[in-house]
C-alpha positions as CSV (number, residue, x, y, z in Angstrom):
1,X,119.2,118.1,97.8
2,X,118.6,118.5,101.4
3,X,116.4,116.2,103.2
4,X,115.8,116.9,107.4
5,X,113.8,114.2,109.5
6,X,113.4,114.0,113.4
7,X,111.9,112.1,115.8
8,X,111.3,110.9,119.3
9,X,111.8,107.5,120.6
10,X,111.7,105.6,124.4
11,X,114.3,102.6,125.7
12,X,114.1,100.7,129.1
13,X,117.7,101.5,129.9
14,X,119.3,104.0,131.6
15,X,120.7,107.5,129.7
16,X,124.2,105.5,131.0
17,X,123.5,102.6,129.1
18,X,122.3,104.3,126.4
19,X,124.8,106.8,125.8
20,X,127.6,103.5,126.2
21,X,126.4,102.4,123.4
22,X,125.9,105.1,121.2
23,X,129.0,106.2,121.6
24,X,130.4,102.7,120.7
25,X,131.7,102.8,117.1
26,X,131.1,99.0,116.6
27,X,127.5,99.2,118.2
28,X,126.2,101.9,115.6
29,X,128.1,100.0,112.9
30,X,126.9,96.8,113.3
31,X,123.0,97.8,114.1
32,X,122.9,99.8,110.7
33,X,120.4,97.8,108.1
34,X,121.5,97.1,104.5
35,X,125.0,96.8,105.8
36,X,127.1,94.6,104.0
37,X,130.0,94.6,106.8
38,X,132.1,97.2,108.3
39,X,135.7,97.7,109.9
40,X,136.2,100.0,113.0
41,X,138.6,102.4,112.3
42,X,139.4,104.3,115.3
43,X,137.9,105.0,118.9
44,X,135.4,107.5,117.5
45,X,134.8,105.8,113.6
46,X,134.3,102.8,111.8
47,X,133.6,102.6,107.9
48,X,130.3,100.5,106.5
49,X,129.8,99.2,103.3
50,X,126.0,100.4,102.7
51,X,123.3,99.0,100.0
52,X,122.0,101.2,98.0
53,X,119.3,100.9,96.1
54,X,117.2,103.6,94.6
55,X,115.3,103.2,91.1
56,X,118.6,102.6,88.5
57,X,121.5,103.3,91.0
58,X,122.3,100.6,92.9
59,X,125.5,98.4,94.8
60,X,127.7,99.2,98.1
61,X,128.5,102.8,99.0
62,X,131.6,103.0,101.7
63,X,129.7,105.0,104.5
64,X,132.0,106.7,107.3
65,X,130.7,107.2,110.6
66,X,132.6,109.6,113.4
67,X,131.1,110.5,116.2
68,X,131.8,114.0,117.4
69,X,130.5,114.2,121.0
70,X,130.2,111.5,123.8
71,X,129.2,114.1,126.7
72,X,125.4,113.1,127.9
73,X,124.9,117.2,128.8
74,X,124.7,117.8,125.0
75,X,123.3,116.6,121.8
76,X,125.5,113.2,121.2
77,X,126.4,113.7,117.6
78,X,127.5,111.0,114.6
79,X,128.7,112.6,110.9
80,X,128.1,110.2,108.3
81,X,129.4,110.4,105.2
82,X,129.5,108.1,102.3
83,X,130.8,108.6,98.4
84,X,130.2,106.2,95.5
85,X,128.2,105.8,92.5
86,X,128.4,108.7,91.3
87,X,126.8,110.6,94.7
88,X,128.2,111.8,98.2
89,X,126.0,111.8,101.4
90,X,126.8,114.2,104.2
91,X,124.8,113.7,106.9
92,X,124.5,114.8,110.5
93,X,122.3,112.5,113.0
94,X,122.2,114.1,116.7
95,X,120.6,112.6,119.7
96,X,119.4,114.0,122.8
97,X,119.2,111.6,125.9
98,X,116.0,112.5,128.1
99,X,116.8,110.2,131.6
100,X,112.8,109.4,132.9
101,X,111.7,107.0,135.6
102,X,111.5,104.1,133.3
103,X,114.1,104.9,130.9
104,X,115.9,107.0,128.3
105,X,113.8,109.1,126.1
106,X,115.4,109.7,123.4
107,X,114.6,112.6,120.7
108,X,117.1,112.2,117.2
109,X,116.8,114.3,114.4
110,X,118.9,113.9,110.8
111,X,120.3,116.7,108.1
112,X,121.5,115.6,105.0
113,X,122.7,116.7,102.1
114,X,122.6,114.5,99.0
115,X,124.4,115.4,95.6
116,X,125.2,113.7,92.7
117,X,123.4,110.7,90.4
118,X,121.0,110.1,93.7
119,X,120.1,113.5,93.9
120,X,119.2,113.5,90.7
121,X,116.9,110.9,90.8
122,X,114.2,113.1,92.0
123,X,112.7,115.0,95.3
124,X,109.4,112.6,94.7
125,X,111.4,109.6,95.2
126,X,114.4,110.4,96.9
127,X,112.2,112.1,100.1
128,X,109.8,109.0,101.2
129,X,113.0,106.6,100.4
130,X,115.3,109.1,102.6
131,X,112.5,109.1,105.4
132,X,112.3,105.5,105.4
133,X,115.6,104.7,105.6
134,X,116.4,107.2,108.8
135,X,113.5,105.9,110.4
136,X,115.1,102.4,109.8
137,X,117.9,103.6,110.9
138,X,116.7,104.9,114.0
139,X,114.2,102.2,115.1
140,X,117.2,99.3,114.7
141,X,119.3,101.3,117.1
142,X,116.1,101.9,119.2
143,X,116.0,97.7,119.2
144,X,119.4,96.8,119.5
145,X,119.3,99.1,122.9
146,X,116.5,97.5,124.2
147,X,117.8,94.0,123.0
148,X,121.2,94.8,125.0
149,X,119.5,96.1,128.4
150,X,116.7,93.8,128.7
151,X,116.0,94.0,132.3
């Protein structure tokens, strides 16, 4: 199954800052919710141990996370990829930094594909659960950048 979400999002921080920590295994690692802890494995990568929950499937899916680009003239991309319980995730969450006057906008969008016992739990669940959790995703990265450049 194949679920895409995108959206748009501002920070008081520079497209510097920003793109510091985004680029910063540890950062995206640590700012993930329903972590249950995760190791840095490399400049570029560090493994989380995700919660999942979705009607009968639930308990700790290993997620990997690499990040593929750390240039700020093109779309900073992070694969993430996780296999457990019966399912794999592959999913591919890009961001482009936007520098403005008072800020960073940033505009992120998400592909995934989902097979296995999740995906067949069902588009009708699966989608609003999905959307939900990128947007929680993306809006505790959104804090934790705001949270590190308070000015």
């Amino acid at each position: 199954m194949k679920i895409a979400e995108n959206g748009t999002f501002f920070v008081h921080a520079t497209q510097q800052e920003v793109l510091a920590l985004v680029t910063d295994p540890e950062f995206l690692a640590r700012t993930l919710p329903d972590s249950k802890g995760y190791r840095v494995t490399g400049a570029d990568s560090a493994v989380v141990d995700m919660l999942i929950g979705v009607s009968h499937i639930k308990g700790t899916m290993p997620t990997t996370l690499a990040i593929l680009s750390r240039d700020a003239e093109t779309p900073l991309t992070v694969r993430v990829t996780a296999q457990g319980l019966g399912s794999r995730v592959d999913m591919t969450l890009t961001f482009q930094l936007q520098e403005q006057p008072e800020g960073t906008q940033v505009n992120w969008s998400s592909d995934a594909m989902i097979s296995g016992v999740l995906a067949s739990v069902g588009s009708g669940l699966l989608r609003p659960l999905a959307k939900r959790n990128f947007d929680g995703i993306v809006t505790a990265i959104q804090e934790a950048i705001e949270a590190a450049y308070r000015h």
